[in-house]
N, C-alpha and C positions, 0 to 999 in steps of 0.2 A: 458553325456560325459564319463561315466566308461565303462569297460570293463567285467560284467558283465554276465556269462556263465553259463546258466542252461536252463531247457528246461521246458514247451515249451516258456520261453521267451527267450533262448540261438537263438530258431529255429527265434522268431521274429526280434533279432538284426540280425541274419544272412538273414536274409529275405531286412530286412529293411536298415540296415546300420545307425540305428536313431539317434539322436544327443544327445538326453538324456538316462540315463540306464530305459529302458522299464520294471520296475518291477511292475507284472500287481495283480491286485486284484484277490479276490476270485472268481472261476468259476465251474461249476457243474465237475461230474468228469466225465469216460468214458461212461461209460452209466448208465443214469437215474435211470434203476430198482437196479444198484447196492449201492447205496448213503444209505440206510438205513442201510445196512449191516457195508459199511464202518462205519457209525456214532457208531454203535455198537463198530466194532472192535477199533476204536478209544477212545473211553470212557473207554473200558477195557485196555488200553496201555499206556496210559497218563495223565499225571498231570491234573487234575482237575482245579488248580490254575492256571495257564498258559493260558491269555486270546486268543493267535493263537490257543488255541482245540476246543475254544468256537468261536458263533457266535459273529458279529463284531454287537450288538445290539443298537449301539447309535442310534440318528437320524436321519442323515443321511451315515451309515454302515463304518464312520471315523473311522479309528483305536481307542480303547479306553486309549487315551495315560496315561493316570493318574496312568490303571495298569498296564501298560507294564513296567517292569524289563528288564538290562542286561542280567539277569541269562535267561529268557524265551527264548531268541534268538536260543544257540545253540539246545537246544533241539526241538525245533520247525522245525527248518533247517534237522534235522536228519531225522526226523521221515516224513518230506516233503518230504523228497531224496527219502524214503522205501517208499513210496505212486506213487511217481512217478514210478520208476522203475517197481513196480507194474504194473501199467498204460501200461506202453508200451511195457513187457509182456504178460498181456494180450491184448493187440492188435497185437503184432506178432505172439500170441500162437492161435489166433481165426481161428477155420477151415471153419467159412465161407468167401465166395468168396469176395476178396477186394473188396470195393466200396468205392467213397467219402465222404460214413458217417460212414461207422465203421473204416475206417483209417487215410486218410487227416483231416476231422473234429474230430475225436477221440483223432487224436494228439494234434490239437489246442485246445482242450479244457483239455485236461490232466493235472496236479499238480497244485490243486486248494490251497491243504495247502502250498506246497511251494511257490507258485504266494503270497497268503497272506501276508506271512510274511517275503517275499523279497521287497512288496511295501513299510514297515516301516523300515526294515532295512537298504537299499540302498539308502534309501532319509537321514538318520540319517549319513551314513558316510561323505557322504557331507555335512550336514547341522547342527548337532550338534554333533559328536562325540568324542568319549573319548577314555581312553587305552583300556577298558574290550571291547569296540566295535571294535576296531582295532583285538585285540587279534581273537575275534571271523572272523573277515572276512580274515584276515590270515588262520583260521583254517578253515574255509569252501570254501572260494576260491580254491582249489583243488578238494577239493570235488567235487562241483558245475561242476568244468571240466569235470570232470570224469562223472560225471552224464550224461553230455553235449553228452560228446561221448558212452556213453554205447548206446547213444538213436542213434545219426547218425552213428556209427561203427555194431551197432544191424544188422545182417545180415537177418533176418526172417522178420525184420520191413523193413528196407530198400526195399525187396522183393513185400511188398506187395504195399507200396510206388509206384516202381516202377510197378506194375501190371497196378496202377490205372492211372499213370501216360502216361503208352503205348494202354491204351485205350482213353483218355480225346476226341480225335475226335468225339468220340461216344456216349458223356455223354451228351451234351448239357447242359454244366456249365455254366452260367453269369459272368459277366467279374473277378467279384472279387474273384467267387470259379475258374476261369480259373486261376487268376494268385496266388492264394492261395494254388491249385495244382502245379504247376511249382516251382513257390520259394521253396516249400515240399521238393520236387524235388531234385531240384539245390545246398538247402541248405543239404541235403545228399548225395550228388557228393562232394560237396565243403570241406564238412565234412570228407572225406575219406571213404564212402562207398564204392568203387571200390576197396578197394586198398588190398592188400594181409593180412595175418593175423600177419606176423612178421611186414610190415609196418602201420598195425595199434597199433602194440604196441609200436612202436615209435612214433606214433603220439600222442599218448595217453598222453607219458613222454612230448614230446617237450610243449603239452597244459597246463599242470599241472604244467612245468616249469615257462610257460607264464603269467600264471594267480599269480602264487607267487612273481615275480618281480614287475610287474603290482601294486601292494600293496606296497609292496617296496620302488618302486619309490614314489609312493600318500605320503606315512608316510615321506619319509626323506623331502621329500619336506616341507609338515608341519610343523613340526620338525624344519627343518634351517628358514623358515619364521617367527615363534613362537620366535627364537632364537634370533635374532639379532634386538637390540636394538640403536638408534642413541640417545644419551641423552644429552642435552645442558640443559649447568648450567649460561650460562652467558648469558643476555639477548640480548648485541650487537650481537650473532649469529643470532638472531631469526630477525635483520635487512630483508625488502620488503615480508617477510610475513604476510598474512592477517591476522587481529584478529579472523576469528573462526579457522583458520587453529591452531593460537599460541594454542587457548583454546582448541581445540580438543585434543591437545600436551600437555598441563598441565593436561587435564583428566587422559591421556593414563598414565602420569608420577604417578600421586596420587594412581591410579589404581593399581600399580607397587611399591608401598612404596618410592615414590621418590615425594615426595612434594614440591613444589617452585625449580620443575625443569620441564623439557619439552622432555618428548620424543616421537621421530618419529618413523616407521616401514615401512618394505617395503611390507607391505599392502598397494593396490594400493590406497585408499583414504588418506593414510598419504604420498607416496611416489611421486606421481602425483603433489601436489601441494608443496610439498619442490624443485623439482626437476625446478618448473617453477615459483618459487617467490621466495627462500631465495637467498639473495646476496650475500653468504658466499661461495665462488667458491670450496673452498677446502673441504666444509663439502658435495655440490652436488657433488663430486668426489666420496667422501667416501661412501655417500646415493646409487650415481650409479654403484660403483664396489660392494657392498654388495647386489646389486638387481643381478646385473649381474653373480652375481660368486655362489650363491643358488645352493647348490649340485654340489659344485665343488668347495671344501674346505679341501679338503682331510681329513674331519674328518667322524665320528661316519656314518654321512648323508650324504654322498658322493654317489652320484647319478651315475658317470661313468662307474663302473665294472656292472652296474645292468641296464642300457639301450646298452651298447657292447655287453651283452650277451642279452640282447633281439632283438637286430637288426640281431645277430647270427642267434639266433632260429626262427627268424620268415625267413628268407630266404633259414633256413633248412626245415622249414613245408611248406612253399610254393612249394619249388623245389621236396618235397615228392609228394604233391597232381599234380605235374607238370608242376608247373607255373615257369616263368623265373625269378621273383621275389616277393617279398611283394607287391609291387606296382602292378604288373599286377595280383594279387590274390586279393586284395580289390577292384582295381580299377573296376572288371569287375562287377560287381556288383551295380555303380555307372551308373550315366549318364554322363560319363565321361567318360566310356569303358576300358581307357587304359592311359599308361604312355605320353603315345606321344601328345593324347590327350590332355592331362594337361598341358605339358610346352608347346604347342603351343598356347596354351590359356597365358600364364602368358609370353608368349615371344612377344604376340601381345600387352602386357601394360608396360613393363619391359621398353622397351628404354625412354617413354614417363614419366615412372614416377622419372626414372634416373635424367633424363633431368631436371624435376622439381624440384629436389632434390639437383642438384648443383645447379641451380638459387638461390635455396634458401639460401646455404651456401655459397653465392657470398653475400646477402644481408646482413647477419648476421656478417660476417667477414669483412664488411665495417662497419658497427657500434662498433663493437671491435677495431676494427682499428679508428676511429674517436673518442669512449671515452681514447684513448690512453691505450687501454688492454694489449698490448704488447705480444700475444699469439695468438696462431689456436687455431680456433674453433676444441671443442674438441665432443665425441660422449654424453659425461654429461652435455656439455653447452647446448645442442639443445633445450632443454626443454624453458631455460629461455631466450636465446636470441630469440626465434620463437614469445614466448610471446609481446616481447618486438617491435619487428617489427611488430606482430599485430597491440601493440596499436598504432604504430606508423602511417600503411599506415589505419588503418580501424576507430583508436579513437576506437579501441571495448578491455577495461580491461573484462576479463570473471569474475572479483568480482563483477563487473557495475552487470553482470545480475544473478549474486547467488541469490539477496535477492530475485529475482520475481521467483525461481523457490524450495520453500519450497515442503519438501517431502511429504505434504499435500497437493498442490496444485496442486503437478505432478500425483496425483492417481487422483485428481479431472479431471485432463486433460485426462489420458488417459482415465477413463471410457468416459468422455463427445466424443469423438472420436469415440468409442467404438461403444456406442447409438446413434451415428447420423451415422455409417456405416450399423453396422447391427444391432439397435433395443435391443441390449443387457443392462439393467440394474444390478446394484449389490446394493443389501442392506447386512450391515455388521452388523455382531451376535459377542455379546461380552461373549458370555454364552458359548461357546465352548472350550474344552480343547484341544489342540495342544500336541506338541510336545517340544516346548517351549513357554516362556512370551513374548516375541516377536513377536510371528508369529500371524497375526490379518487373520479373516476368512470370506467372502462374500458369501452370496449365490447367483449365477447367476440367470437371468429369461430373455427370450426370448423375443421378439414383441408382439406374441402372451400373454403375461403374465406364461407360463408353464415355469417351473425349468429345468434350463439345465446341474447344477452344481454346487460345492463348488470350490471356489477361494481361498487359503491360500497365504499370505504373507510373506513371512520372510526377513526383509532388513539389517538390522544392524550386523554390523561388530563385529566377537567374536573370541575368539582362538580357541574354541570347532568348526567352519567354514571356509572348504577350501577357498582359493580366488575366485572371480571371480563372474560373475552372471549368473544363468539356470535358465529354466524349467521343472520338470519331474512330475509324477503324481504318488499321489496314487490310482489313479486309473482310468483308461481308461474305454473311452466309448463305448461299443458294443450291436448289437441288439441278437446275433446269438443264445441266452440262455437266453432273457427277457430282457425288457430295462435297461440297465445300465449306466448310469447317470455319467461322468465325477469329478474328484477330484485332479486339478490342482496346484502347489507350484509354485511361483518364489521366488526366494534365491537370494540373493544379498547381499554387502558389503558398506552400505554405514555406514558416521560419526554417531556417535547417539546425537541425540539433546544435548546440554548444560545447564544449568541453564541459561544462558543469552537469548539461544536461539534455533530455531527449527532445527534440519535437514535440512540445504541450500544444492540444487544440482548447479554443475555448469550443463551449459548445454550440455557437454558431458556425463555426468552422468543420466537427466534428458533420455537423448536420450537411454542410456541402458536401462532404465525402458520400455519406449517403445518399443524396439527390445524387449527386454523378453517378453511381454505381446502380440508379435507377434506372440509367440511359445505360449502363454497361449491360444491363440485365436484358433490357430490349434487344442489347446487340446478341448476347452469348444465347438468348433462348430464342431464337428467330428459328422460323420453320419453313420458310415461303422455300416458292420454287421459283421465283425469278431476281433476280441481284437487285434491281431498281426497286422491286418492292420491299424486300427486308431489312428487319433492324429498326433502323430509326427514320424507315424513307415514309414517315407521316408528313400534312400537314403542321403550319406552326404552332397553329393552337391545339394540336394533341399533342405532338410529340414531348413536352414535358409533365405531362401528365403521369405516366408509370414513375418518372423519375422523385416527382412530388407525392408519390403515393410509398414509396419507399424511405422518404424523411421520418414520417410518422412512428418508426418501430424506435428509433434514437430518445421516446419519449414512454418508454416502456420499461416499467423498473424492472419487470421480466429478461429482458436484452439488456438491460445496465447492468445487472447484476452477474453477467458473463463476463465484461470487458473492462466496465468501468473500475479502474482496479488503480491506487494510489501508485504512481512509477517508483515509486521507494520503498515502501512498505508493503504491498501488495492488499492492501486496507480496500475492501468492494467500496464502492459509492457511498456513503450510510445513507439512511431512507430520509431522514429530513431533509437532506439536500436533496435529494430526489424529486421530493413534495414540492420544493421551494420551485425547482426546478419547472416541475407542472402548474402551479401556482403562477408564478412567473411568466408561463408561454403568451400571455394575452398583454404581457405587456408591452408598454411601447407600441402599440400596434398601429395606432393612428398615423404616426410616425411613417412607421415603413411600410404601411400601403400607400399613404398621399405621398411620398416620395418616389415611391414605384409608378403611381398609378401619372404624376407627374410628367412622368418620366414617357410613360404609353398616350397619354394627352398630345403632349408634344413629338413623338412619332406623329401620331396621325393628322398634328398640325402641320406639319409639314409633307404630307404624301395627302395630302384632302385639297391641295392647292389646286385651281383647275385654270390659273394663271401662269406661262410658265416665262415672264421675268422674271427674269434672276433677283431675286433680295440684296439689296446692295446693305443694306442693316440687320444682319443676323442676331446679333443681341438685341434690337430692338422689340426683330421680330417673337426672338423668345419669352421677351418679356412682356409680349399683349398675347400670343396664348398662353400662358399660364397666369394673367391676371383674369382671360375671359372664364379660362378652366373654375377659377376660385383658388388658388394655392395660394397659402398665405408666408407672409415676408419670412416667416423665422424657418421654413421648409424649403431648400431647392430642389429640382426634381433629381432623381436618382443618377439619372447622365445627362449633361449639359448637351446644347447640339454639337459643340467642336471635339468632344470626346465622347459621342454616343457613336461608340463604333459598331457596338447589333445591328443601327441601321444604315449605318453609312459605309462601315468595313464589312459587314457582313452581311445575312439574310434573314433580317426581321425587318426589313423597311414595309410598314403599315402590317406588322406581324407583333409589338412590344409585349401587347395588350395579350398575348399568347399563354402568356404566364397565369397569369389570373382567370384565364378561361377555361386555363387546363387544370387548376386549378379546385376550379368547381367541382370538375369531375373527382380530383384525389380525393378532395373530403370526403361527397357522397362514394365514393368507393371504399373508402378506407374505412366508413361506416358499417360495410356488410362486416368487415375482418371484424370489426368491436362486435356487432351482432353475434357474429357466431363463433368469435375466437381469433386472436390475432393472428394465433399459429393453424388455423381448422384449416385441415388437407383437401379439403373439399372447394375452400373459397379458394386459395392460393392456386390450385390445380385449376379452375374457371378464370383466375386473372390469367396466368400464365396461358392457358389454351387458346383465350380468348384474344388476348390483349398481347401481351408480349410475347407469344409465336409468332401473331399474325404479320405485324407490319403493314405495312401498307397495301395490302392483298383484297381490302371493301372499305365503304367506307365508315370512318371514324362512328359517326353515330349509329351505326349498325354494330360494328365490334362492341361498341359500350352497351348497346341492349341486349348484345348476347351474354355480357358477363352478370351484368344487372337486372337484367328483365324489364327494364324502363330508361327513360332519359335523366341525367343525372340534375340533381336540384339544388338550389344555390343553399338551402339553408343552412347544411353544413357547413359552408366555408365560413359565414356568418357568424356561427355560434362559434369554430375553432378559431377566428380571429376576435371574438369579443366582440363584434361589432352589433348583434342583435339587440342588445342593453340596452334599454328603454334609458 
């Protein structure tokens, strides 16, 4: 999800549009016979000490975290930039006649030391970083730009790009070097190859402006979430909260030099469950305007002057390269095409999930009204009244089913899922060194018994780790330069065990585990032959589609009945709670689509701009697109603009709506599996073939007719959200 710009992985997210930052491993360089030379010239210019000059020697080619330093970073990054550059020099300086292997694949296989050690240090800003690391990617993030475009603005490369590109009729490529040429292509059109030499110096600035807020944004956000503390010293606050949620809260306090107190955050595993069990109405106000108002506090980390001027700049760089805004310059590159596209899409679920969203706050403000509340339901109540009507019409408390889903149980479940779809086992090495003491390591292995990869873990919640939970890799798997072998992370935020007791998921949380390991799955079963293509190098609006199609098995008393297993007693799931459980899935639903969908409104209000003054009223302005959208007062959207970091930190800007698109597709997919068996060897083997080898190798709506035999259809998603109900 970063926004991540250098080449040749700048060339694959522009290719791709992928959901995670694609920072790809070490790869040979332009050509073969000149690797010994380089290795020379590198040994005479470089730190000897500095493990990115050296080979990645462990056992299986893991970065050797143990030696890796802050200080190795920026020099490695430098001296990667002068390697690349190199690189695509000499391919636009080469006097023989373009072909597809001294330029298309010359390219894709170029900046093997920067690839390297963009794969650890891109996974570290998200997942464990600190100021020196900050520092540095503020200082290289321009750079990186600049790199970006010397490669697509290079007029002598471009040329020959295009040479091979206005021959391709002639070449008789296979599909993935047809559209590996094309994206080449495209993604140097997009880049401003055409464009004059004075507007490529503007383009240049507006990049390097973009990639510096981008950072900006990521830190303040940090920053004010690290910051803000809710601390209760009196224990009648802490009234209808669960005891691990209290004990989670005396950690975090002790933690904090605050002992025999209780504090909360709006980290989502601390602010989720305050939000929907403490009774204290006036401290969920204060919980929900301190989530809500993140970078938009007018202090130090004030997020508004640095997303105005990136909603500026990006509607200046779009209308440079010709487009009519941001949205029609990402979007075209999607399966999505275009602006129009999208809100016809989110206009066709819009009134339905409206609709179920006032039902809902008809129900909730009858019980307010009947415990004698004497107030509207407000946009900080929803949480706890929604609970409350659960238990009411379903009997389903979501604490009823925490204890059966320990976070030991829930790795047990996913893999068990995993090996009865396709055959995959994991045995886990405690011998390996990471990145942190946290992060626990797997080796994958296939059906056949052959290695198909390392699976890394990382769960637990820490200030050194953004919010939120991914997948991105250290290293992608490709054939196109020897087999290379897969090196997958999922990152996630959950409580850390207690002394009393284990990591309990609820089963919303349980459920992100398995969407993330839907994207691990794209990563570890990827089959392409070129780097930039595999894995997760989709489009936005597919690439969470596999990972959405693997939520579904979580709701399977089949699969509960392997893991769901009480952390005490070892007592399976019993079946009424199971019932309740399926019973239950439709609820709330109004809720959390108009909140999401909220949320992809306002992305695309802001990248549909074809003005590009700066908003000098950001909140004003949020608050007239979500009154034109229709979202009503007691819903805010799911990210506000000063902490909607997908688009502003990251790379879903006019991409939010992605979710719900891909969406469509899980359901009508995950209908064939009900069709013919959740576990039929047959369907699982056509997703897997189809879908999750491929990667990015054709395009999206071609892979999904090959697994399906048609185009997928919304009514699934429809009827698995409740929303078709007349």
């Amino acid at each position: 999800m970063k926004k991540l710009v250098l080449a040749p992985i700048a060339l694959s997210l522009m290719l791709a549009g992928c959901s995670q930052s694609q920072t790809e491993q070490t790869q040979p360089t332009v050509k073969a016979e000149q690797t010994a030379e380089k290795v020379q010239e590198m040994a005479k210019s470089m730190d000897k000490n500095n493990p990115f000059f050296q080979p990645f020697d462990t056992e299986f080619g893991l970065a050797p975290f143990a030696k890796i330093k802050n200080e190795h970073f920026l020099p490695a990054f430098e001296q990667g930039i002068k390697e690349n550059l190199k690189d695509f020099e000499t391919i636009a300086n080469s006097t023989d006649k373009p072909t597809f292997a001294n330029t298309i694949e010359a390219i894709e296989f170029s900046g093997s030391l920067l690839n390297k050690v963009s794969n650890v240090f891109y996974n570290l800003t998200g997942a464990n970083t600190n100021e020196t690391i900050q520092k540095v990617n503020a200082e290289v993030s321009p750079k990186l730009s600049a790199l970006n475009d010397d490669m697509v603005l290079n007029d002598k490369l471009f040329q020959r790009v295009k040479a091979v590109f206005d021959a391709k009729d002639s070449l008789k490529l296979n599909t993935a070097q047809n559209k590996l040429l094309t994206d080449t292509y495209r993604a140097f059109v997009r880049g401003g190859a055409n464009l004059g030499d004075s507007q490529k110096t503007t383009l240049r600035d507006l990049n390097g402006q973009l990639s510096t807020l981008a950072i900006t944004f990521g830190d303040n956000l940090l920053a004010e979430t690290n910051d803000f503390k809710l601390v209760v010293d009196n224990k009648k606050d802490l009234a209808g909260l669960p005891d691990g949620v209290i004990a989670a809260a005396a950690e975090t306090a002790k933690k904090n030099g605050m002992d025999g107190k209780w504090v909360f955050t709006t980290q989502r595993p601390s602010f989720t469950p305050f939000m929907t069990y403490a009774d204290n109405r006036d401290l969920r106000r204060q919980m929900h305007n301190a989530y809500a108002m993140r970078g938009n506090n007018d202090n130090a980390n004030d997020n508004k002057k640095v997303l105005s001027k990136m909603a500026s700049l990006r509607v200046q760089r779009a209308q440079l390269l010709g487009y009519e805004s941001h949205a029609h310059y990402t979007l075209e590159r999607n399966t999505a095409k275009n602006p129009q596209n999208v809100f016809g899409l989110l206009n066709k679920i819009w009134p339905a999930a409206i609709k179920r969203a006032n039902s809902e706050i008809v129900d909730m403000q009858a019980m307010i009204d009947q415990q004698g509340g004497g107030f509207k339901l407000e946009d900080s109540d929803w949480w706890y009244y929604a609970d409350k009507i659960r238990k009411a019409k379903y009997n389903l408390d979501e604490e009823m089913t925490r204890p059966y889903f320990s976070l030991e149980n829930t790795i047990k479940g996913v893999f068990y899922a995993t090996e009865k779809l396709y055959g995959l086992t994991f045995k886990e090495r405690t011998d390996i060194t990471t990145y942190h003491e946290d992060v626990r390591t797997f080796e994958v292995y296939d059906r056949d018994g052959s290695m198909m990869g390392l699976y890394l873990a990382d769960f637990y919640i820490r200030d050194s780790k953004r919010g939120g939970a991914w997948m991105n890799s250290f290293r992608k798997q490709s054939k196109a330069q020897g087999t290379i072998k897969p090196i997958i992370v999922n990152v996630l935020n959950y409580p850390r065990p207690t002394a009393d007791q284990p990591t309990l998921l609820t089963f919303d949380q349980a459920s992100t585990l398995f969407h993330e390991f839907g994207h691990t799955l794209h990563g570890l079963l990827s089959d392409g032959h070129y780097n930039s293509q595999t894995g997760t190098a989709t489009p936005r609006d597919f690439v969470e589609f596999p990972s959405q199609v693997m939520e579904n098995w979580l709701f399977e008393p089949q699969v509960l009945a392997q893991f769901a297993k009480h952390y005490k007693t070892g007592e399976v799931i019993p079946q009424d709670i199971v019932t309740k459980i399926q019973k239950a899935a439709q609820f709330n639903q109004g809720f959390f689509t108009t909140e999401y969908m909220g949320a992809a409104l306002l992305d695309m209000s802001w990248h549909s701009l074809t003005d590009s003054t700066e908003i000098t009223d950001v909140n004003a302005f949020e608050k007239e697109a979500m009154k034109k959208a229709g979202l009503i007062s007691e819903i805010i959207p799911r990210y506000r603009s000063t902490y909607f970091s997908h688009i502003f930190a990251g790379g879903y800007s006019s991409g939010y709506y992605a979710y719900i698109w891909s969406e469509i597709m899980a359901a009508d997919a995950y209908a064939a599996f009900k069709e013919n068996g959740i576990f039929d060897r047959k369907t699982a083997d056509a997703f897997r073939n189809n879908i999750l080898s491929q990667g990015g190798t054709d395009e999206p709506i071609t892979l999904y007719k090959n697994f399906r035999g048609r185009e997928a259809q919304i009514a699934p998603l429809l009827e698995q959200r409740g929303l078709n109900a007349k």
